[in-house]
RODO-2510 file (C-alpha; in nm, 4 decimals, decimal comma):
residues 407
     n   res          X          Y          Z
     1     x    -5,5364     4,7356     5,4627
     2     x    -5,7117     4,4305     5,2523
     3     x    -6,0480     4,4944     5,1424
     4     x    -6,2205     4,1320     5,1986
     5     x    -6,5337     4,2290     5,1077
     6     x    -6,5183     4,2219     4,7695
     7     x    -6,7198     3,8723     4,6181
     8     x    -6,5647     3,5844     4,4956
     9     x    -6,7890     3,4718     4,1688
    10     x    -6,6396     3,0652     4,1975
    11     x    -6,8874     2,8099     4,2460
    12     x    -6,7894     2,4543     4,3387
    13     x    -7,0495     2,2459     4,1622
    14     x    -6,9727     1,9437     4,3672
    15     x    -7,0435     1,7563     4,6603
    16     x    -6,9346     1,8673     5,0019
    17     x    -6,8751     1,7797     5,3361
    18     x    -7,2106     1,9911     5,4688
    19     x    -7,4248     1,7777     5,1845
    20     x    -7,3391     1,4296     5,3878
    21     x    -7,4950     1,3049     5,6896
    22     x    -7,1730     1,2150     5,8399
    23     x    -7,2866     1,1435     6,2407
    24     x    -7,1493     0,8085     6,3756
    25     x    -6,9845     0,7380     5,9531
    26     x    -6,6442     0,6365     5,9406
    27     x    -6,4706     0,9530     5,6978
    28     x    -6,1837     0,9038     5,4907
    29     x    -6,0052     1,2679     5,5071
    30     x    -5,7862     1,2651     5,2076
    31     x    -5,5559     1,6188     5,3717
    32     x    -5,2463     1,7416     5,2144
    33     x    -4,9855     1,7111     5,5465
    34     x    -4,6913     1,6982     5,2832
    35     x    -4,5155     1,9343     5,5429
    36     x    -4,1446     2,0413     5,5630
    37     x    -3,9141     1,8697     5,8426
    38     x    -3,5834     1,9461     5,9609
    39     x    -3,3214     1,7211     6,0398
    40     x    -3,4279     1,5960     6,3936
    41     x    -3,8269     1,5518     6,2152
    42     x    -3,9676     1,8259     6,3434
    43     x    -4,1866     2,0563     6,1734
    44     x    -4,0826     2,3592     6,0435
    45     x    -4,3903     2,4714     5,8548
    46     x    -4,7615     2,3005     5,9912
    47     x    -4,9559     2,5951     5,7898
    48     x    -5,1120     2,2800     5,5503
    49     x    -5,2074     2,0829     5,8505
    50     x    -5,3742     2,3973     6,0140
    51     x    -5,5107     2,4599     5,6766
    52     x    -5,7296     2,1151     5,7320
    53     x    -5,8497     2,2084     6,0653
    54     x    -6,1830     2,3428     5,9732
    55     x    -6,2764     2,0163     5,7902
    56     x    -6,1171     1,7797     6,0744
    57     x    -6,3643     2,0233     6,3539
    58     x    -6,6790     1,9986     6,1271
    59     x    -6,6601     1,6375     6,1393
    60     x    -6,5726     1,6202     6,5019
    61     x    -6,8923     1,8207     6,5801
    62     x    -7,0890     1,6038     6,3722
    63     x    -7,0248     1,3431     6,5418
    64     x    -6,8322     1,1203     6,2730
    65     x    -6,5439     0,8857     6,2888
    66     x    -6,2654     1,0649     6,1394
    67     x    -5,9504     0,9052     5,9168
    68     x    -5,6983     1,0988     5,8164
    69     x    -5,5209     1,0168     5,5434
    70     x    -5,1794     1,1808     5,3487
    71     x    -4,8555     1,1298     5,1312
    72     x    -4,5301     1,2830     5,2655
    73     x    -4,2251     1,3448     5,0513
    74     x    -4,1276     1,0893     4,7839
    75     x    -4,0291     0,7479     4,9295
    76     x    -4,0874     0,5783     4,5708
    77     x    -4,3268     0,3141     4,7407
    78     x    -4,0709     0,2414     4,9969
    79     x    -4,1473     0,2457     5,4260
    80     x    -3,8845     0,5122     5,4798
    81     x    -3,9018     0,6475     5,8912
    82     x    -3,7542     1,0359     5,7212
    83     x    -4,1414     1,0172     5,5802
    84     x    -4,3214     0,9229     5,8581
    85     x    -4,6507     1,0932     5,9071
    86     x    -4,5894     1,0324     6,2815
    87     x    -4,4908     1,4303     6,3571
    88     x    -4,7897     1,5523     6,1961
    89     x    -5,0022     1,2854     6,4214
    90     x    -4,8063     1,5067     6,7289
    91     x    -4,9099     1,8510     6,5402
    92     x    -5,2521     1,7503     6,5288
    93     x    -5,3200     1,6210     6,8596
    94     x    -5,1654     1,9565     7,0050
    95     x    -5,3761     2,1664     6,7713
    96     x    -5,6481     1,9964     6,7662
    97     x    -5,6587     1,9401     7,2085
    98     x    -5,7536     1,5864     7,1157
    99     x    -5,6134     1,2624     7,1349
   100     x    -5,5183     1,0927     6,7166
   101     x    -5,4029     0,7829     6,6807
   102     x    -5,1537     0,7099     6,4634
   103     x    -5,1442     0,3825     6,3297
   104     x    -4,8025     0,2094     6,1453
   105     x    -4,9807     0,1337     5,8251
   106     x    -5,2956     0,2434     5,5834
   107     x    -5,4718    -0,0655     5,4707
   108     x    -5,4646    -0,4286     5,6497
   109     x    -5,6548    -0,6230     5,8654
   110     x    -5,4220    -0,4048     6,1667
   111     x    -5,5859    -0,0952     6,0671
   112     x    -5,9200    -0,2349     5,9914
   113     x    -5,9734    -0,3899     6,3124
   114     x    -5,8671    -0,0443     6,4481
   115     x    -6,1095     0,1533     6,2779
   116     x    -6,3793    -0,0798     6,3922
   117     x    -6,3197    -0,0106     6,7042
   118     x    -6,3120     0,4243     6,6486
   119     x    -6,6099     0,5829     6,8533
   120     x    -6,8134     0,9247     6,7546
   121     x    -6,5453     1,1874     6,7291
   122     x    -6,2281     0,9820     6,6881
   123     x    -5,9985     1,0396     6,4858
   124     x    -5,6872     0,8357     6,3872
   125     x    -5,4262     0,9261     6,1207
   126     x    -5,2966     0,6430     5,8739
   127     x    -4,9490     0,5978     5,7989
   128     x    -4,7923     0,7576     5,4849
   129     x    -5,0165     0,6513     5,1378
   130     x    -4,6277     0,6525     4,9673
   131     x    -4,4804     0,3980     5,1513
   132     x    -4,6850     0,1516     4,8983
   133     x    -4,6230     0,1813     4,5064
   134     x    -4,9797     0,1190     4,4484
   135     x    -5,0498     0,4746     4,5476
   136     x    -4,8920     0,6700     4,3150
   137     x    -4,9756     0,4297     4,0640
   138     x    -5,3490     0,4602     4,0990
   139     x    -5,3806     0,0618     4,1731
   140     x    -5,7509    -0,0207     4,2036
   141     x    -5,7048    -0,3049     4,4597
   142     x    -5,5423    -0,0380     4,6499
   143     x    -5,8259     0,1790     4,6371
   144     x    -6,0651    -0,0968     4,7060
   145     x    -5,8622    -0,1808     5,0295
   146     x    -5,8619     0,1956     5,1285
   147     x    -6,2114     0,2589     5,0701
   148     x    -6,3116    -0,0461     5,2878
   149     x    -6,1973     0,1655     5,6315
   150     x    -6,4872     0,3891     5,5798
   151     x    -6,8430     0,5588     5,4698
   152     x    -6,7792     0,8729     5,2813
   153     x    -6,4690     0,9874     5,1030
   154     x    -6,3687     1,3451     5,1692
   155     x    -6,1208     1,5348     4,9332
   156     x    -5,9256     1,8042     5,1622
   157     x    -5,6116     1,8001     5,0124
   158     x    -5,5782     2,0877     4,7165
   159     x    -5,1937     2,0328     4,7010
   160     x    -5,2494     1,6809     4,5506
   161     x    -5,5296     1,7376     4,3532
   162     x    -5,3704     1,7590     4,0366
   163     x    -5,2575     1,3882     4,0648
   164     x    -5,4337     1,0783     3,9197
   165     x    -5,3418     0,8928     4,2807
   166     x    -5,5381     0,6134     4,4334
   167     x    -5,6426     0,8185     4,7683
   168     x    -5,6977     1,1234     4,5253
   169     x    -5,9045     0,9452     4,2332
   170     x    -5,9249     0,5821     4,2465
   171     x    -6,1094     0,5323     4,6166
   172     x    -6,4283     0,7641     4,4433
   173     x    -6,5034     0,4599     4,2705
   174     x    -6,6142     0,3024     4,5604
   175     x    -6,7447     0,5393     4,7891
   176     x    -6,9676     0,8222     4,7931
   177     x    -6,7006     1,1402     4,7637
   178     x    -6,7681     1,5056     4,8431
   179     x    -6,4906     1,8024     4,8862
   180     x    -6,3679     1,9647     5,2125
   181     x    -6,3972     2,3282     5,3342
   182     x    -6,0066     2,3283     5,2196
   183     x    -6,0834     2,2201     4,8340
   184     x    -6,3986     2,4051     4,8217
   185     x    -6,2270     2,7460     4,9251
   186     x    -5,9079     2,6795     4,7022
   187     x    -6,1145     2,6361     4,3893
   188     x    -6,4044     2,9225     4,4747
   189     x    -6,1410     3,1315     4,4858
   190     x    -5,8818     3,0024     4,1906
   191     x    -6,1602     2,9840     3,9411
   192     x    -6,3188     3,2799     4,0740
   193     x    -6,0484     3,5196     3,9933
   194     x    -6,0395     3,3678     3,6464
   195     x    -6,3773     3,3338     3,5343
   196     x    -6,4851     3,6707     3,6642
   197     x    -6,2130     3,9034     3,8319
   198     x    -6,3241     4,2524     4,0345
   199     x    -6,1108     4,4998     3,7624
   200     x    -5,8389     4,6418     3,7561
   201     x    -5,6882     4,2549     3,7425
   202     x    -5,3631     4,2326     3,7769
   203     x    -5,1534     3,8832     3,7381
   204     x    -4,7815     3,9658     3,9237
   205     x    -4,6080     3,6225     3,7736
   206     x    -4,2418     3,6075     3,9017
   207     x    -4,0295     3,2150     3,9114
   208     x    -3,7621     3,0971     3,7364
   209     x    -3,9051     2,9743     3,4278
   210     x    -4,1548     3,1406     3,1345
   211     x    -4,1616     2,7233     3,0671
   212     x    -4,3390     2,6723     3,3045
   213     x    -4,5746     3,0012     3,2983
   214     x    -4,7192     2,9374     2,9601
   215     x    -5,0378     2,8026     3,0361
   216     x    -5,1359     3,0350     3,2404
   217     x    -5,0315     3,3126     3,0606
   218     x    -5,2300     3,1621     2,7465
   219     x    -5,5028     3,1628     3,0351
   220     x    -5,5089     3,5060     3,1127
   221     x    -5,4183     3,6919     2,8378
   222     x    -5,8071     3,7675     2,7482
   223     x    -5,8840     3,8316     3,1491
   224     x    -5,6364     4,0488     3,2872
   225     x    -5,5591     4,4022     3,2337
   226     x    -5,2013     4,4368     3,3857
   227     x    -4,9675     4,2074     3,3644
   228     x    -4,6370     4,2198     3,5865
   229     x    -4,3487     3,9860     3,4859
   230     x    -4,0553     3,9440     3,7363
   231     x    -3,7993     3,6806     3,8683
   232     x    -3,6028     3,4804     3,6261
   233     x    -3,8298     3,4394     3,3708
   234     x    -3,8284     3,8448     3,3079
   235     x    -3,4449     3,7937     3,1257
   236     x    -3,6015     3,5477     2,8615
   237     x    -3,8503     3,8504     2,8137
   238     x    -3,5839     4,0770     2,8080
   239     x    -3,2770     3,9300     2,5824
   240     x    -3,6272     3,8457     2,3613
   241     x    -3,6638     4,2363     2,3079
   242     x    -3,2905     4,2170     2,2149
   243     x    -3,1355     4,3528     2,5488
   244     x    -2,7628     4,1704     2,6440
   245     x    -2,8755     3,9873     2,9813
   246     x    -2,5543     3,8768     3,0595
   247     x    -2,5394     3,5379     3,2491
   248     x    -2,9061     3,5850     3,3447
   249     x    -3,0859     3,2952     3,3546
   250     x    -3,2393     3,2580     2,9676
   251     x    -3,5040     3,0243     2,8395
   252     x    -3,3428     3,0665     2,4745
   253     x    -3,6047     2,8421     2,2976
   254     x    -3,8617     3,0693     2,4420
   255     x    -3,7596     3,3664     2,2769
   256     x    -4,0646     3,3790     2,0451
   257     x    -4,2417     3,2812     2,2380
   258     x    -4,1799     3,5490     2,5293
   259     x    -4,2271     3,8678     2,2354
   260     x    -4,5611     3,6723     2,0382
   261     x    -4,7120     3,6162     2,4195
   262     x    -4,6031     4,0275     2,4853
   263     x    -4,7387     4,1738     2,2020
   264     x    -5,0594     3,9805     2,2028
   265     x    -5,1406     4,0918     2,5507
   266     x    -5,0395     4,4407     2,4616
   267     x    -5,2482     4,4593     2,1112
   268     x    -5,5962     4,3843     2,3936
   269     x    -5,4616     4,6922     2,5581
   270     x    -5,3278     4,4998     2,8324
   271     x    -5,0463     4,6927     3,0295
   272     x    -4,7091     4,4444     2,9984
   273     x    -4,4203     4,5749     3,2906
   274     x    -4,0996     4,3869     3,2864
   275     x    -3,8247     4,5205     3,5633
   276     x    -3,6255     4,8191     3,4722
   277     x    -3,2985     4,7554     3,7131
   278     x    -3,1811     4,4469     3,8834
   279     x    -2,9996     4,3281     4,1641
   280     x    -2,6736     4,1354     4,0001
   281     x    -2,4035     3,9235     4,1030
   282     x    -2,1228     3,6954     3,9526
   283     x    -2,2620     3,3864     4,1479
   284     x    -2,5748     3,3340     4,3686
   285     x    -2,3283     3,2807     4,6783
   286     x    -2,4381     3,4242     4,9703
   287     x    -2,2011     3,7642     5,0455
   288     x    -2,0949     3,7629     4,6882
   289     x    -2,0736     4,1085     4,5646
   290     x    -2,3778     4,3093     4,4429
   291     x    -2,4243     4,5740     4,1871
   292     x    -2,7960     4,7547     4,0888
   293     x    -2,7668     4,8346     3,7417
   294     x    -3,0349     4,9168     3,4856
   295     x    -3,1621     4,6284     3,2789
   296     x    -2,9907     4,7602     2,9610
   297     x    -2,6632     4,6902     3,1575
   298     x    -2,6065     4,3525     3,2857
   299     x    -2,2289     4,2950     3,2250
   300     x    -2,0768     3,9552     3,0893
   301     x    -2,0382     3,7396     3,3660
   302     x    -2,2871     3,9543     3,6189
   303     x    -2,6731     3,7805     3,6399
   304     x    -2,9852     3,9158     3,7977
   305     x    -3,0914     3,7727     4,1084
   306     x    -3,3289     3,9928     4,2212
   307     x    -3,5369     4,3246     4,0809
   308     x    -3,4106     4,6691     4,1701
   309     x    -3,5218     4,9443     4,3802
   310     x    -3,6631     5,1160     4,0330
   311     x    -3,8522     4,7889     3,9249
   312     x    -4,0133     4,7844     4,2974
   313     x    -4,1332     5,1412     4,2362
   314     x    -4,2440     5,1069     3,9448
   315     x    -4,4349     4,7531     4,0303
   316     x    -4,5873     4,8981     4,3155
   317     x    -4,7608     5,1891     4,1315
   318     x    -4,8970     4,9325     3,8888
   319     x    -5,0573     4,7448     4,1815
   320     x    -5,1989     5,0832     4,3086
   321     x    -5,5533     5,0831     4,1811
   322     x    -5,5950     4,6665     4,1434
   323     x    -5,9491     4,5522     4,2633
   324     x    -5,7989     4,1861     4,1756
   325     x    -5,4344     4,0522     4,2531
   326     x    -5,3313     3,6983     4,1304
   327     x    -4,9307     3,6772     4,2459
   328     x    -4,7460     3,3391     4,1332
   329     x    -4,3554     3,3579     4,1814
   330     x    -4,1157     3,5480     4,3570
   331     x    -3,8987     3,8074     4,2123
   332     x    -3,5945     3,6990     4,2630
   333     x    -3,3638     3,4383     4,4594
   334     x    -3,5410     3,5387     4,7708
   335     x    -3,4049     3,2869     5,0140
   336     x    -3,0658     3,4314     5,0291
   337     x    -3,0567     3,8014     5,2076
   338     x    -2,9067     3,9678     4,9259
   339     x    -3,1259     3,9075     4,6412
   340     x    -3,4587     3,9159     4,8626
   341     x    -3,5728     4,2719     4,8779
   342     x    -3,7689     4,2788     4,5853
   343     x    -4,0032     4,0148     4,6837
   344     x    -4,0578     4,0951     5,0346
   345     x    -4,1379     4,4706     4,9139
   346     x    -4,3874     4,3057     4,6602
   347     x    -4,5061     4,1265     4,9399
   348     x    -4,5857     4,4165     5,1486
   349     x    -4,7364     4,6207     4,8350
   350     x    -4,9631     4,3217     4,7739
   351     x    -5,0594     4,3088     5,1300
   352     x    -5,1367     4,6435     5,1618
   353     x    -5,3149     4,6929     4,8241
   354     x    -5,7128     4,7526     4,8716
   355     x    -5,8012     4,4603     4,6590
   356     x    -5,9209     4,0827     4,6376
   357     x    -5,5226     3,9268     4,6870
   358     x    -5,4980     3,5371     4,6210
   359     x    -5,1035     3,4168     4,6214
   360     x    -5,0413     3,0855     4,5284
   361     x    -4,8102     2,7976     4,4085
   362     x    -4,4547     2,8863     4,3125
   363     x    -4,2940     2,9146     4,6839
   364     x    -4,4780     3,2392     4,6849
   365     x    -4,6411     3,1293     5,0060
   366     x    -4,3507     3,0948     5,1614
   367     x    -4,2412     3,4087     5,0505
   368     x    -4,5069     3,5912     5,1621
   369     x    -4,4275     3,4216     5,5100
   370     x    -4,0391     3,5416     5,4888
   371     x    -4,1054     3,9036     5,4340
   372     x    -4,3057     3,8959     5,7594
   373     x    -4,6590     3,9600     5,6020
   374     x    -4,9527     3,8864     5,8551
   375     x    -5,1486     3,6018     5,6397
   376     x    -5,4635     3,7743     5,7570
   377     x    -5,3541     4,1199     5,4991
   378     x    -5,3675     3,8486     5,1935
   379     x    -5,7284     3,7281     5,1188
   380     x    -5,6140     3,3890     5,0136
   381     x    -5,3030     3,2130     4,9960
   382     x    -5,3158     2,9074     4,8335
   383     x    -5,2014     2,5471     4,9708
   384     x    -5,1055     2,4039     4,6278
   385     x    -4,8150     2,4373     4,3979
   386     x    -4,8541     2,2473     4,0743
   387     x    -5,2473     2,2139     4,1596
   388     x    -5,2833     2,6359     4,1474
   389     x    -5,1068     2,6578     3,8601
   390     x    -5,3279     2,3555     3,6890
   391     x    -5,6410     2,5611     3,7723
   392     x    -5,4984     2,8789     3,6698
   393     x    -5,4033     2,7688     3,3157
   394     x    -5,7544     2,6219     3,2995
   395     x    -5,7260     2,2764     3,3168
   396     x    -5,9383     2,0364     3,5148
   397     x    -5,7516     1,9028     3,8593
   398     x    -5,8546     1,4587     3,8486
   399     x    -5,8878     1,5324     4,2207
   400     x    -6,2016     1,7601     4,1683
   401     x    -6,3315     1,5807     3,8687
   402     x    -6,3390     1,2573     4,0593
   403     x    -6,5880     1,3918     4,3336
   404     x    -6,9511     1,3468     4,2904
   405     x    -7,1495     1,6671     4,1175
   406     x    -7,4224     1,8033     4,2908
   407     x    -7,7817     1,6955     4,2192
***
């Protein structure tokens, strides 16, 4: 049971889609389809293209010319078919009941002449923005030759906001740019639980690395009052407070780090929980043999793959009377059977926790997905990776930045 009632204080100070009168306007939809394909290219995961949908229908009803627009993988500037956005064109039309055009390229005379031709309500999708070097590189010709397919520029795609691209920041140079529903949601309710959280606020951090957890737990440490440390990263915690951790994975120059970052937390009064027992093996090997041992002994040779039975008590209770959850990082090596019981019971204790519940970045998402939680018992899970964490450790995302401020 997820309470959802419970007001998000984020306000988007920028231009959006609803502040543009958009009928019979060609729009460039920046979206984030960078979706996961198997081996034939076929979709295994279309939650980011669904994710768009609301944006894509608002425009439809409004009557506009819609282009959509995305990067795919990491060709390095290269036309590579394995990163054709040609599958998502296939996604879309069946989603969306409505016939998208895919077209073989994004700029050119080609895909001008198409888009003159679009009528109210069209909609084609443009070929992948990585196949040319220019995108990643922020070219402004490249912008200059995107921007001239359309009216308005609309930024839909959180997952890439946090990069200085040319169909993220360059094409707002020349044309008037306002968010999606997508962006506008993502950051209402990122920067919401930040700047003012519902208390009890609990951050549930899991992931490999403290590395790459220190800006947001510089971020947090004067906002939350529970903090929950799990996955990897717990053992650098752990060996920090002088514990043997085995062949658990150890960020050793982040001792100090790991005990100044505990005990500045705990002198607020912030509650710090680090597992008590762990799930270990000799190698992460699926059907290698498993022990549960308490934290205080993790045998040479043995590391800790997942939390224990104990930890997931214990986490749970400390999730008990949360108004707020922020959860970034599973607990463990989730994607193998063995070592996955800690976060999918984390999942479920999140899902069922009567609180505000945002999940985000970290494969957490996916996670959450795994474990079989209904997306509706989450209040928000997050579309962006590196982006989330960007806006969680308080930094400005270009993306958002780049978009015109309202009046």
């Amino acid at each position: 049971m997820n309470n959802h009632s419970i007001p998000i204080k984020g306000v988007l100070n920028k231009l959006t889609i609803t502040d543009l009168d958009i009928k019979g306007k060609r729009l460039f939809i920046r979206a984030d389809f960078n979706v996961p394909l198997d081996e034939d290219l076929n979709i295994t995961d279309d939650r980011r293209v669904r994710s768009t949908l609301p944006t894509i229908n608002y425009a439809i009803d409004e009557g506009a010319k819609i282009i959509l627009t995305s990067h795919l993988g990491r060709p390095k500037g290269k036309v590579d078919k394995r990163y054709s956005l040609a599958p998502v064109a296939k996604r879309l039309q069946r989603l969306l009941r409505k016939e998208v055009l895919f077209l073989p390229d994004c700029i050119g005379p080609d895909v001008e002449d198409s888009v003159s031709k679009m009528q109210e309500g069209d909609i084609v999708l443009l070929e992948n923005l990585r196949f040319h070097p220019e995108e990643e590189k922020n070219d402004e010709k490249f912008s200059k030759a995107l921007s001239k397919l359309a009216d308005y520029y609309i930024n839909d795609a959180f997952g890439a906001a946090h990069r200085a691209h040319a169909s993220i920041v360059g094409i707002t140079k020349f044309l008037p740019a306002a968010a999606g529903f997508l962006l506008r949601k993502e950051i209402e309710y990122l920067q919401g639980v930040v700047n003012s959280p519902v208390r009890p606020f609990v951050a549930l951090l899991g992931g490999a690395k403290v590395s790459g957890k220190i800006g947001v737990l510089g971020n947090l440490e004067n906002k939350v009052d529970k903090v929950i440390i799990g996955g990897g990263m717990a053992y650098t915690f752990l060996k920090a407070l002088g514990y043997q951790v085995g062949d658990s994975l150890v960020e050793d120059e982040m001792l100090a780090f790991a005990n100044n970052i505990r005990e500045k937390v705990t002198a607020k009064g912030v509650k710090f929980y680090l597992p008590v027992d762990c799930v270990i093996a000799q190698s992460i090997e699926p059907g290698a043999e498993t022990k549960i041992v308490p934290v205080q002994e993790i045998p040479k040779g043995w590391r800790a793959l997942d939390i224990g039975p104990a930890s997931v008590r214990l986490f749970t209770v400390a999730l008990g009377n949360a108004k707020t959850i922020l959860w970034n990082g599973p607990m463990g090596v989730f994607e193998i059977d063995a070592f996955s019981r800690g976060t999918f019971a984390l999942a479920h204790a999140v899902a069922d926790a009567y609180a505000l519940t945002i999940v985000g970045g970290g494969d957490t998402d996916l996670a959450v997905s795994r474990a079989g939680v209904s997306p509706e018992s989450i209040s928000f899970i997050s579309t962006g990776g590196g982006a989330a964490l960007q806006l969680l450790e308080g930094k400005d995302l270009p993306g958002l930045v780049a978009l015109r401020d309202k009046q």
